[in-house]
C-alpha positions in Angstrom: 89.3 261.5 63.7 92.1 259.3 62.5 94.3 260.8 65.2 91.6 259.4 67.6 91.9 256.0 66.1 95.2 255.4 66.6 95.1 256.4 69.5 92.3 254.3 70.5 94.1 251.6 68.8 97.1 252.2 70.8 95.6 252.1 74.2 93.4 248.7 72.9 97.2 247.2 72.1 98.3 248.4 75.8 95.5 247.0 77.9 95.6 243.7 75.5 99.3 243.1 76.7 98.4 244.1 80.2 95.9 241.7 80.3 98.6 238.8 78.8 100.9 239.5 81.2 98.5 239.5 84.3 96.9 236.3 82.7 100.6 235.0 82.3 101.4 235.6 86.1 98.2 234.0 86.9 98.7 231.4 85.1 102.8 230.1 85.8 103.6 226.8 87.0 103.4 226.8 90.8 105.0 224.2 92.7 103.1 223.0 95.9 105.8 222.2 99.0 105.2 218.9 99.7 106.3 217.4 102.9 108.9 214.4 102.0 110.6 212.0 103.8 114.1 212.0 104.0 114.9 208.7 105.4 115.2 205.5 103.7 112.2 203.8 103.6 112.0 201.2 100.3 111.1 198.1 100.7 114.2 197.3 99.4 117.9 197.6 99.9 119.9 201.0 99.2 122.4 200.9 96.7 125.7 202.0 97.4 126.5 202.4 93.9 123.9 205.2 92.9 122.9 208.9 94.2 119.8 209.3 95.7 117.6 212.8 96.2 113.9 213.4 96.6 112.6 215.9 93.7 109.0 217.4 93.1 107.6 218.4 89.4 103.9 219.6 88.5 101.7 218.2 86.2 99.8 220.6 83.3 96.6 220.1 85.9 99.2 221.8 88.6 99.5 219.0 91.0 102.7 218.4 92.5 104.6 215.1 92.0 106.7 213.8 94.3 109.8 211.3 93.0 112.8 209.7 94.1 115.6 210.6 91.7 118.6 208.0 91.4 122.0 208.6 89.4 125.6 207.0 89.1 128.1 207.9 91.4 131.1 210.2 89.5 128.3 210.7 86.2 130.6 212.6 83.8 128.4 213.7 80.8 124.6 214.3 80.5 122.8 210.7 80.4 119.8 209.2 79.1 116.9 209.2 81.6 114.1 206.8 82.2 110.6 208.0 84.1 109.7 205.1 85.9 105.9 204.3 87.8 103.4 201.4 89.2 102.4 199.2 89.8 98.0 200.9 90.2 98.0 201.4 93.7 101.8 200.9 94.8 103.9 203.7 95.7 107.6 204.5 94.9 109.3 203.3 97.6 107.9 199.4 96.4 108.7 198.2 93.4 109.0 201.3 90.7 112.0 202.3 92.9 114.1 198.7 93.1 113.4 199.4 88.8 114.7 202.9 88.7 118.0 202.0 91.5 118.6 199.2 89.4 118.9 200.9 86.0 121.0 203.9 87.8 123.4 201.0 88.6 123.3 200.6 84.7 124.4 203.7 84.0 120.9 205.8 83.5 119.4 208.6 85.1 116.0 207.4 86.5 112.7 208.6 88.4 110.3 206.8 90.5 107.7 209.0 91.3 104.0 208.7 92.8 101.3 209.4 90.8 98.7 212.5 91.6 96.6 212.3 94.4 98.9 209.0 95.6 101.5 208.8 97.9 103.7 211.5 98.2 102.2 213.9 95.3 99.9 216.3 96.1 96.0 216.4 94.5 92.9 215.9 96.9 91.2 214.3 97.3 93.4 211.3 98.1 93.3 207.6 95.9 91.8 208.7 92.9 92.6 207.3 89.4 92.2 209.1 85.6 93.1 207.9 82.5 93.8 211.2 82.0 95.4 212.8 84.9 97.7 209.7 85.2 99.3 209.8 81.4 99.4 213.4 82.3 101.9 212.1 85.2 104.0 210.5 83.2 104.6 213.5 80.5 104.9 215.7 83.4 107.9 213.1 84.3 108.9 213.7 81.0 108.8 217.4 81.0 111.3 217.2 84.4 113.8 214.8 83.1 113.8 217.1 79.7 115.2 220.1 81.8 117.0 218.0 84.0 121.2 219.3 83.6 121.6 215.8 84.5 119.8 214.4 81.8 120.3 214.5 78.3 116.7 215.5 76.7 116.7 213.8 73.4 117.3 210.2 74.9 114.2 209.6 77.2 112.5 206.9 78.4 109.6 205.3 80.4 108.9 202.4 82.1 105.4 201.0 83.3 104.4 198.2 85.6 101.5 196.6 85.9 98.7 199.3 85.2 100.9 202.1 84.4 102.4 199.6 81.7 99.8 200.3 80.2 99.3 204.0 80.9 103.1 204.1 79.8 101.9 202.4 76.6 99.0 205.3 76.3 102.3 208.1 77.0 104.4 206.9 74.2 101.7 207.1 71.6 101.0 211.0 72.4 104.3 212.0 74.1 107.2 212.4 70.8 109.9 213.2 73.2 109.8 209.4 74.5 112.5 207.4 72.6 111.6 203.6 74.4 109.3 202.4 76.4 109.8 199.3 78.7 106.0 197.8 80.1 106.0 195.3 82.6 103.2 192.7 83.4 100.8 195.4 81.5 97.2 195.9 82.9 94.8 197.3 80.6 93.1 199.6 83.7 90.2 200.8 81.0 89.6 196.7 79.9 89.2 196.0 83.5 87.2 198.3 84.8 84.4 198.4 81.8 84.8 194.4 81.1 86.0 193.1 84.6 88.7 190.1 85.1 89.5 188.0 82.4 86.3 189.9 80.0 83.5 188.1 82.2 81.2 191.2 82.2 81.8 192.3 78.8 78.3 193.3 78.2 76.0 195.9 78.2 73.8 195.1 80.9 77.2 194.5 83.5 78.3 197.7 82.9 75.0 199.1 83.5 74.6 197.8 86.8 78.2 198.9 87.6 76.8 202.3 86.3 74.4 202.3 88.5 76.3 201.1 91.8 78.9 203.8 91.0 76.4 206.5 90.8 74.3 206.0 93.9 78.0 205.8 95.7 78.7 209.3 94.6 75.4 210.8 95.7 75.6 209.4 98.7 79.6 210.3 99.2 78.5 213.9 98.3 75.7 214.2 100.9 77.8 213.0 103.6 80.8 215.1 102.4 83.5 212.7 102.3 84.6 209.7 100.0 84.6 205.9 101.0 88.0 203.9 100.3 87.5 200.7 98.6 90.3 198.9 100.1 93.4 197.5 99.4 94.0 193.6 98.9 91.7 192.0 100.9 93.1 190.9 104.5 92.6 188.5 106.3 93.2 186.1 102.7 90.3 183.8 102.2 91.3 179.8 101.7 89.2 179.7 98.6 91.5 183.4 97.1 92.4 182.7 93.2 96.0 182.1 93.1 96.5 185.5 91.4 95.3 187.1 94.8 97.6 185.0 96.8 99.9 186.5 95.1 99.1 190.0 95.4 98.6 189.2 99.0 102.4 187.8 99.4 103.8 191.1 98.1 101.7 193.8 99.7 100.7 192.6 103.2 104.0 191.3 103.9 107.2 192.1 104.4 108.1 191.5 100.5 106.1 194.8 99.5 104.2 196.0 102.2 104.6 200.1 102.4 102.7 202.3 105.0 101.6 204.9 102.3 100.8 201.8 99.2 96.8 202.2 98.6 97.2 198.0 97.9 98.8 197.3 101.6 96.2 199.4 102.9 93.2 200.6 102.3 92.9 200.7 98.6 91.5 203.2 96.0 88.4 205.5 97.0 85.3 203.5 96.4 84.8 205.7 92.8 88.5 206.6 91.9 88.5 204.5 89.0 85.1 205.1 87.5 86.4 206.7 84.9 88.3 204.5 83.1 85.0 202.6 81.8 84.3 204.7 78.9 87.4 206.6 78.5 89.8 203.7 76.8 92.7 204.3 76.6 95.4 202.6 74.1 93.4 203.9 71.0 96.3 205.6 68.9 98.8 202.6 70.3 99.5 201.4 66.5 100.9 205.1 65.6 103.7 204.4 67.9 106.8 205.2 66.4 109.1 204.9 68.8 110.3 201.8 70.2 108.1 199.2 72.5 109.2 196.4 75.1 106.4 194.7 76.7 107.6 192.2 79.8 105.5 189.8 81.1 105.7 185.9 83.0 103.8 182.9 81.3 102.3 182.5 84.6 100.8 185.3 85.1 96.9 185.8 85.3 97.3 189.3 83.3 99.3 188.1 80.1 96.4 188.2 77.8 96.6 192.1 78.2 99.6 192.5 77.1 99.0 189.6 73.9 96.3 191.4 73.2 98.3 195.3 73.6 100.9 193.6 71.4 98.8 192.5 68.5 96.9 195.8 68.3 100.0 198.0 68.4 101.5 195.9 65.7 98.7 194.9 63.4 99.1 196.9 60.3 101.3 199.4 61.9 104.5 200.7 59.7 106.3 200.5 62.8 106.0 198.0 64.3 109.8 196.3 63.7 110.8 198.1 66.7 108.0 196.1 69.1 108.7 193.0 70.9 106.9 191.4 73.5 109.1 188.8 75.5 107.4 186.4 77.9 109.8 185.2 81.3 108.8 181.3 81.4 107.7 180.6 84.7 107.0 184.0 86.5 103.5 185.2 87.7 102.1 188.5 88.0 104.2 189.3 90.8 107.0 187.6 90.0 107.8 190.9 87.8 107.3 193.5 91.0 110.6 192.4 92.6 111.6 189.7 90.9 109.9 187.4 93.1 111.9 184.0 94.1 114.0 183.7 91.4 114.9 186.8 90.3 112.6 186.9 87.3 113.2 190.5 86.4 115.1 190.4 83.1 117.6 193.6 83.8 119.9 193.2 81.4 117.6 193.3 78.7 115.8 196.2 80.1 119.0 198.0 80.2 119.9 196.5 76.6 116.7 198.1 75.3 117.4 201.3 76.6 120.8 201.5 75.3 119.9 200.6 72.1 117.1 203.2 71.9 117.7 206.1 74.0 120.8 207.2 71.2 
C-alpha cells in the first residue's frame, strides 16, 4: 500500500511539472512583427551625431511596442538609458523623439516609443487610453532598456511630456529600477477626465452625466460593431479657440508637429478610449517616491497648476522629497515645451544635468 503511494505520488509530481512546463510554453513572451518604417519621417531634423534603429519590446499585457532607439556614435562602455514618451495623443516621430535625439547627443542611450494601441505598437483596437496599460508601457520600456547590452541596467531613466508626465510620475512610484525621472508640461490625464479643464466639473452630478454619455456610446459602438474616433484638435480653428487650443493647433496641424500617424493631427482618441481614467486616479502612492523627480513646466502655460499641484502632493510630508524640484521656464506655454517652440524654451542642459547626476 505504501509502495502504491509513492508511486501515486510520483506520477502526481510528473504530471504537475508537465503541466508547468506546457503552462510555461503557453505562456512566454511573444513578440508580434510589427510592420515599421524605415525611413526618416520626424518632424524634426536627423542628427548626424547619434545612431538611429527601430526596436520592438512587449508589454506584461503582450502588446508589442514599437520605439525609435538613438545612441552616440563610437559609445565605448554600457551607458545610462532614458525611456522617453508623449505627449497623450502624439507619436514618436513628434516631439518624444527631438527629446530622446537630443539627450543621445548628450551622451545617453534613449527610447522614444509609441504607446499600446498608438502609432506604431500593436493592440486593437486602435486609440485607446488606460491608466493602466499605459504605465505598463513605460515599465515594459523599462524592462528593454534593463537587458539592453547597450545599456547599463542600474542607471535608468524616464521622461514624460504632457500626459505621460504624469503617467511617468505614476511609473516611478511603482517601478524601483527607475533612478530619475524628468516630467514635462505634466497633465494629470485622471484630473481631467473625472474633473474636466481647469476643475469646472468637479462634481458629482458632471461626472454623472459624462457617465451616462460614455455609456450609451458604448452600447451603441457595440451594436454596430465598430468604435467612433473622437477626433484630434479641432480643424478648421474657431476665431473664438482659448489661446491654449491655438496652441495645440500651431503644433499639430502644421508643419511644426503635424505627423500622419499622431491621433492629435488627426482624428483623435476613440470616442471612449479614455473612460477609464475617471475613477481610476492615478498618482496615489506619488509621495513614496524615492527616487529622484524633475518636473518642467512654462509660466505660461494653461496646464501648470497640474504639475503645482503634483509637486506639492509628492513632497508634502514625504521623507524624500529633497531630491524633487519643480522648475518653471518664464515665458513658455504648453507647447512651448513640445519642441521648444520659438525660442527654444526646452531647458536641455538641465535635463541632461539631472540625469547625470542621478542615473550613477
Amino acid at each position: 500500500m505504501k509502495k502504491l503511494t509513492l508511486i501515486s505520488f510520483i506520477i502526481a509530481l510528473a504530471v504537475s511539472a508537465n503541466a508547468q512546463s506546457q503552462f510555461n510554453m503557453t505562456n512566454k513572451i511573444v513578440k508580434q512583427d510589427l510592420q515599421l518604417t524605415q525611413q526618416w519621417d520626424k518632424t524634426f531634423p536627423k542628427s548626424d551625431k547619434v545612431n538611429h534603429c527601430k526596436v520592438t519590446f512587449v508589454n506584461r499585457y503582450g502588446i508589442t511596442l514599437a520605439g525609435d532607439l538613438y545612441a552616440p556614435k563610437q559609445a565605448a562602455s554600457k551607458l545610462p538609458a532614458i525611456a522617453v514618451c508623449g505627449p497623450f495623443g502624439a507619436v514618436k516621430e513628434q516631439c518624444s523623439g527631438l527629446y530622446a535625439q537630443t539627450l543621445a547627443e548628450r551622451g545617453f542611450i534613449a527610447l522614444a516609443f509609441d504607446p499600446s494601441f498608438t502609432g506604431e505598437s500593436g493592440g486593437h483596437p486602435r486609440r485607446m487610453a488606460s491608466p493602466d496599460i499605459n504605465t505598463e508601457d513605460f515599465m515594459a520600456a523599462v524592462d528593454f532598456l534593463s537587458t539592453l547590452e547597450q545599456a547599463d541596467p542600474e542607471r535608468i531613466g524616464i521622461l514624460g511630456i504632457c500626459g505621460w508626465g504624469g503617467l511617468a510620475l505614476n511609473t516611478a512610484a511603482l517601478d524601483a529600477r527607475v533612478k530619475g525621472t524628468v516630467v514635462m508640461t505634466m497633465y494629470n490625464m485622471s484630473r481631467v477626465s473625472a474633473n474636466g479643464y481647469f476643475d469646472s466639473a468637479d462634481n458629482e452630478e458632471a461626472r454623472h452625466q459624462a457617465r451616462e454619455t460614455m455609456c450609451r456610446q458604448r452600447t451603441k459602438e457595440y451594436a454596430q460593431g465598430y468604435y467612433e474616433q473622437g477626433g484630434g484638435v479641432v480643424d478648421p480653428l474657431p476665431a473664438d479657440a482659448p489661446q491654449f487650443v491655438k496652441d495645440y493647433y500651431d503644433y499639430y496641424k502644421t508643419p511644426r508637429g503635424y505627423h500622419v500617424r499622431s491621433g492629435n493631427s488627426n482624428d483623435g482618441w476613440t470616442v471612449t478610449g479614455c473612460m477609464s481614467f475617471m475613477n481610476q486616479p492615478i498618482l496615489c502612492y506619488s509621495g513614496e517616491i524615492r527616487s529622484a523627480v524633475l518636473m518642467i513646466h512654462g509660466s505660461e502655460a494653461h496646464s501648470l497648476y497640474f504639475s503645482k499641484d503634483a509637486f506639492a502632493d509628492m513632497t508634502r510630508n514625504s521623507a524624500f522629497a529633497g531630491n524633487k524640484e519643480l522648475m518653471i521656464i518664464p515665458g513658455a506655454t504648453h507647447c512651448d515645451l513640445y519642441d521648444g517652440g520659438s525660442k527654444g524654451y526646452i531647458p536641455f542642459d538641465k535635463i541632461a544635468g539631472f540625469f547625470t547626476d542621478n542615473l550613477k
